[in-house]
KOLRODO-984073 format. One record per residue: residue number from 1; x, y, z of N, C-alpha, C in turn. Coordinates in Angstrom, 1 decimal, decimal comma. Each point is the difference from the previous one (the first is absolute). Example, Ala and Ser with C-alpha at 12.3 -4.5 7.8 and 13.67 -1.06 7.14 Angstrom:
BEGIN
 tordo    nc1    nc2    nc3   cac1   cac2   cac3    cc1    cc2    cc3
     1   13,2   -5,7    7,8   -0,9    1,2    0,0    0,9    1,2    0,0
     2   -0,4    1,1   -0,7    0,9    1,1    0,0   -0,8    1,1    0,8
//
This chain:
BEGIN
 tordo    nc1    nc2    nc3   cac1   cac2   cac3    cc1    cc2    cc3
     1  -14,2    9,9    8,9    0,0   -1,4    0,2    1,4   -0,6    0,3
     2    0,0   -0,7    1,1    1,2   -1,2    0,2    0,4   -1,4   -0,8
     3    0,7    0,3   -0,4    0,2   -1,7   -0,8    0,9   -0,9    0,8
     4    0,0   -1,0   -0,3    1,0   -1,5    0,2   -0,2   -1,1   -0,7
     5    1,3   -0,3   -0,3    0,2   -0,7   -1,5    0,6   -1,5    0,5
     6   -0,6   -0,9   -0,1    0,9   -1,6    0,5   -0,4   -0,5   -1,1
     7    0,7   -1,7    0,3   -0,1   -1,1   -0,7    1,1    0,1   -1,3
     8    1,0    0,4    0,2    1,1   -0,1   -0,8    0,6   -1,3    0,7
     9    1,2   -0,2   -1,3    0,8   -1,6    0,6    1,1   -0,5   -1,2
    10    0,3   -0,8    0,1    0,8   -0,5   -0,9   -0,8   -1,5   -0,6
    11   -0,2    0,3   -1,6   -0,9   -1,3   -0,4    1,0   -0,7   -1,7
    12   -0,2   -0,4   -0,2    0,7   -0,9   -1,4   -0,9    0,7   -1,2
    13    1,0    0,0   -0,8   -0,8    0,8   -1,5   -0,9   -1,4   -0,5
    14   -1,4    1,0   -0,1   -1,3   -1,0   -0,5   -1,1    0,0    1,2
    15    0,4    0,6    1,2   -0,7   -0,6    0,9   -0,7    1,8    0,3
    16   -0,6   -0,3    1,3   -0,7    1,1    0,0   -0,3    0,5    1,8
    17   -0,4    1,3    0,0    0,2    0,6    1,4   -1,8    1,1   -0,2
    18    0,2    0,3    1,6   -1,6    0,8   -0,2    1,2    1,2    1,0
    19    0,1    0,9   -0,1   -0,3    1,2    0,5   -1,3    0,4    0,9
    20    0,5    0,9    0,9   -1,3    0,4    0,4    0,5    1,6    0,8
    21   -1,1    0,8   -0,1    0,4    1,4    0,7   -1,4    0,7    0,9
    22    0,3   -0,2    1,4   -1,1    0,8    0,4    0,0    1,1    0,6
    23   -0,9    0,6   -0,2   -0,5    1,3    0,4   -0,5    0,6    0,9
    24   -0,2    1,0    0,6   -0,5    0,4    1,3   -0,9    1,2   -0,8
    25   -0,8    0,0    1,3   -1,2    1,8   -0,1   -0,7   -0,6   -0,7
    26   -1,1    0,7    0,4   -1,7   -0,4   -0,5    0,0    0,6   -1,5
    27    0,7    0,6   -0,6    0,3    0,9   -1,5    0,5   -1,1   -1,2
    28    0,4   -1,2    0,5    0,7   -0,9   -0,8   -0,7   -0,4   -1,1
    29   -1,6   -0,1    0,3   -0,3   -0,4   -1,6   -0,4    1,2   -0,9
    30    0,9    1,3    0,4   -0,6    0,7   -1,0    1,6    0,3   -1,3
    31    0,9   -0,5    0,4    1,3    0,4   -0,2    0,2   -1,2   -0,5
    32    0,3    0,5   -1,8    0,8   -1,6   -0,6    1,4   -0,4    0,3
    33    0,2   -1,2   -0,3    0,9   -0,4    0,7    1,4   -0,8   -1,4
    34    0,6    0,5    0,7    1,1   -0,9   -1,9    1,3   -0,6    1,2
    35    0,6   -0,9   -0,9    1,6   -0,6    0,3    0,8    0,9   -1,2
    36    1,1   -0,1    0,9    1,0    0,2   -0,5    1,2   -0,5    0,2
    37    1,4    0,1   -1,0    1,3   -0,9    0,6    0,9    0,1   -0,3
    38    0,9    0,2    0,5    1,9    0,4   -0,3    0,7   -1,3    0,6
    39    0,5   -0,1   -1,3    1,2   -0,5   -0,5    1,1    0,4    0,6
    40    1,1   -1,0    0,3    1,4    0,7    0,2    0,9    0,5   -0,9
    41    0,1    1,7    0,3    0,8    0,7   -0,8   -1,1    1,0   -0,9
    42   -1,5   -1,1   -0,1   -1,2    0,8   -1,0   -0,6    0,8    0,7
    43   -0,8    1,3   -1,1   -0,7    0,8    0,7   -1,3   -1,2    0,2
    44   -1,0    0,8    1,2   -1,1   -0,5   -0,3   -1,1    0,0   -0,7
    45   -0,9   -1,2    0,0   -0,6    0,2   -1,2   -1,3   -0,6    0,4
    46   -1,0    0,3   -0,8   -1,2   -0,6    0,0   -0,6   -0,6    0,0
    47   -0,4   -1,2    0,7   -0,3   -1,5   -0,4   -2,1    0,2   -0,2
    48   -0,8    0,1    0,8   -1,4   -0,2   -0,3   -1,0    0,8    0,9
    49   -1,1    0,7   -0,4   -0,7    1,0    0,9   -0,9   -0,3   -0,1
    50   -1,3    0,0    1,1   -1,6    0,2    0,2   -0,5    0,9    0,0
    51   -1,3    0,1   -0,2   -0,6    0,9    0,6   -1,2   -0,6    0,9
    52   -0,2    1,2    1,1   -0,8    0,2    1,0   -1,2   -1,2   -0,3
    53    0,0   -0,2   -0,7   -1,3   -1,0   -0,1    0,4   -1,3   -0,1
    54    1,4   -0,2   -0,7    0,6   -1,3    0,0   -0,6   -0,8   -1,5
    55   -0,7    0,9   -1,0   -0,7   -0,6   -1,2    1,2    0,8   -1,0
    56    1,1    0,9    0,0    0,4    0,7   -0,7    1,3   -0,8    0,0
    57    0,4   -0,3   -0,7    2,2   -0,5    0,3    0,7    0,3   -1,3
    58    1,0    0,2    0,3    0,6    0,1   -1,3    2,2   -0,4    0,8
    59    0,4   -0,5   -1,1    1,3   -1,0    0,2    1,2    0,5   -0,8
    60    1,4    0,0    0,7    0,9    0,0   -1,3    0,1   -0,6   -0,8
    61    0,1    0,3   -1,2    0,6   -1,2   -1,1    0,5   -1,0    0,5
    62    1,0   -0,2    0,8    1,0   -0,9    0,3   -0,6   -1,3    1,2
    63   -1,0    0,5    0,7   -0,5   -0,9    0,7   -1,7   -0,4   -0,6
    64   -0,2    0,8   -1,0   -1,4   -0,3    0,1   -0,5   -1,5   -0,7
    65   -0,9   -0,5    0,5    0,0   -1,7   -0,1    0,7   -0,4    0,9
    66    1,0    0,1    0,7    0,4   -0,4    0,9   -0,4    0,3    1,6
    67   -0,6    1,4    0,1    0,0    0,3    1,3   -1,6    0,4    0,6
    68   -0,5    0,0    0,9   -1,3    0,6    0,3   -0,5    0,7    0,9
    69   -0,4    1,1   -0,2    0,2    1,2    1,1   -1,7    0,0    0,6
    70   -0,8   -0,1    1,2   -0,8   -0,1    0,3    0,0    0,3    1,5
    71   -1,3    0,5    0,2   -0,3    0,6    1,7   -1,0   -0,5    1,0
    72    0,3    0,3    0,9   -1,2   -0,1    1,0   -0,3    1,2    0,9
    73   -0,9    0,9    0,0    0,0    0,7    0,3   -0,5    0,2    1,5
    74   -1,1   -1,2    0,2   -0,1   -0,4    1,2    1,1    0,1    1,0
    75    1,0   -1,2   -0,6    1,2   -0,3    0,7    1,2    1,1    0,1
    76   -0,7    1,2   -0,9    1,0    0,7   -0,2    1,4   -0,6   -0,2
    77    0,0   -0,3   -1,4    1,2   -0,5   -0,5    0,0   -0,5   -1,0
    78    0,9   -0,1   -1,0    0,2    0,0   -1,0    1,4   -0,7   -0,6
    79   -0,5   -0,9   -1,2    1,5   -1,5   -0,1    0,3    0,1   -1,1
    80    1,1   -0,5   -0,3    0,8   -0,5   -1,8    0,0   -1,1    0,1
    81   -0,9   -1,1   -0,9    0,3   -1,3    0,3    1,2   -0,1   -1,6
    82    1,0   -0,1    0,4    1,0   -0,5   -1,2    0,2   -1,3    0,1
    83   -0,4   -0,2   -1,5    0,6   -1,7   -0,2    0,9    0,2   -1,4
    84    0,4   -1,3    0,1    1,2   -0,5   -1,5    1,0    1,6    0,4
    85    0,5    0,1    1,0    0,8    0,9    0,2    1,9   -0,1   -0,5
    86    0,6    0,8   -0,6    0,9   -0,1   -0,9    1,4    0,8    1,1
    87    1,2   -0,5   -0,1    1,0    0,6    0,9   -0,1    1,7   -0,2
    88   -0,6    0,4   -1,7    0,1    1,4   -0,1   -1,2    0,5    1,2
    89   -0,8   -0,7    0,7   -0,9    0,7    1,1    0,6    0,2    1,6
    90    1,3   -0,2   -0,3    0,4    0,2    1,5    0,0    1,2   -0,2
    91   -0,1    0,7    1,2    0,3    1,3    0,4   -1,5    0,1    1,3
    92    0,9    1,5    0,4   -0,9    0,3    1,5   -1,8    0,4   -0,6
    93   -1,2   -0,8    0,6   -0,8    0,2   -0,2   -0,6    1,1    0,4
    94   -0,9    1,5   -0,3   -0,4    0,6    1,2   -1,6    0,5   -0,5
    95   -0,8    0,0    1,2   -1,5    0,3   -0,7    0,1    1,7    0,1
    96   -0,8    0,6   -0,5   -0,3    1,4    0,2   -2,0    0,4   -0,3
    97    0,1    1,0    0,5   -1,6    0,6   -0,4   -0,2    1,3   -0,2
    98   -1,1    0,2   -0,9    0,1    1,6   -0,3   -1,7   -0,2   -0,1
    99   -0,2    1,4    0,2   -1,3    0,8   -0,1   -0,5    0,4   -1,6
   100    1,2    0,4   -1,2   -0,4    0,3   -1,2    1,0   -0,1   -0,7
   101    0,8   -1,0   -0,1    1,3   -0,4   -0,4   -0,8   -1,3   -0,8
   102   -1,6   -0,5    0,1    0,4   -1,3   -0,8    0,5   -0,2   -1,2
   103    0,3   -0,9   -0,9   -0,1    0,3   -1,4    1,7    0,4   -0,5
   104    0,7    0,6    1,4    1,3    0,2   -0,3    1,1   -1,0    0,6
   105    0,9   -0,3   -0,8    1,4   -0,8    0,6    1,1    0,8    0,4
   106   -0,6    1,3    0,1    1,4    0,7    0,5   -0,2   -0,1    1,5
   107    1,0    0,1    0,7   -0,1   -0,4    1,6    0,0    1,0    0,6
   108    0,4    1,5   -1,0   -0,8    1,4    0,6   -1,3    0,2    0,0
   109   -0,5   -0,7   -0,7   -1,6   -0,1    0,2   -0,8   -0,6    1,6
   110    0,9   -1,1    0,5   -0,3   -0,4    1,0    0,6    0,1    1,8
   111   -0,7    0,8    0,4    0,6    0,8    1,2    0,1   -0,8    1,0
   112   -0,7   -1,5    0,3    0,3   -0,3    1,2    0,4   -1,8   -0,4
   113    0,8    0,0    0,8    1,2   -0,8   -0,2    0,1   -1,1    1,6
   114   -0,1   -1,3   -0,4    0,5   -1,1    0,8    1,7   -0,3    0,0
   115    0,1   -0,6    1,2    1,6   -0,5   -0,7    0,1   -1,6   -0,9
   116    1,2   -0,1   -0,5    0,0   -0,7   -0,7   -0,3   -1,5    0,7
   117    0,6   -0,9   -1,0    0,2   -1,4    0,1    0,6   -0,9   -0,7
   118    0,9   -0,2    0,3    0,7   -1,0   -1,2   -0,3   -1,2   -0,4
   119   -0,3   -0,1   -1,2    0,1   -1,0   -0,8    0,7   -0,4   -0,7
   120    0,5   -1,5    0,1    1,2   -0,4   -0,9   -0,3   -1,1   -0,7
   121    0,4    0,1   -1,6   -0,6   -1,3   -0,2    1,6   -0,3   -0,8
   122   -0,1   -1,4    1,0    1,0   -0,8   -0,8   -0,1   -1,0   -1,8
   123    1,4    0,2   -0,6   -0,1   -0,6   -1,3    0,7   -1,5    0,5
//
């Protein structure tokens, strides 16, 4: 599967942005889908994963209540709507998808890879 990752920007802390990443190949709704995001200078890290059905999610600590990971499978594609976003959430956003990686936040778990997008949130 192909990914592409938009809807990054620069927004004010408190406010909120949607992500979005779509997918190519008729295989897309079988492959869960997660974000992930690096920090400048940070390794990356984890932010929120689906599964194939879009009934399964699970969140970092750090965003959860704040963020919402959800799909369309139709549309092949898949979003983070983040609100009450905090300057600690800048960094490059990027979606990825795996075949049997759900359930994990390591990013070796997940083999296919969009490019990023930056998010910046101002204090």
């Amino acid at each position: 599967v192909q990914l592409q990752a938009s809807g990054g920007g620069l927004v004010p802390a408190g406010g909120s942005l949607r992500l979005s990443c779509a997918g190519s190949g008729r295989t897309f709704s079988t492959y869960a889908m997660g974000w992930f995001r690096q920090a400048a200078g940070k390794e990356r890290e984890f932010v929120a994963g689906i599964d194939w059905t879009g009934n399964s999610k699970y969140y970092a600590e750090s965003v959860k209540g704040r963020f919402t990971i959800s799909r369309e499978n139709a549309k092949t594609s898949v979003y983070l709507q983040m609100d009450s976003l905090k300057p600690e959430d800048t960094a490059v956003y990027y979606c990825a998808g795996t075949l049997t990686g759900f359930g994990s936040r390591q990013q070796q778990r997940w083999p296919y890879w969009g490019q990023g997008t930056q998010v910046t949130v101002s204090s």
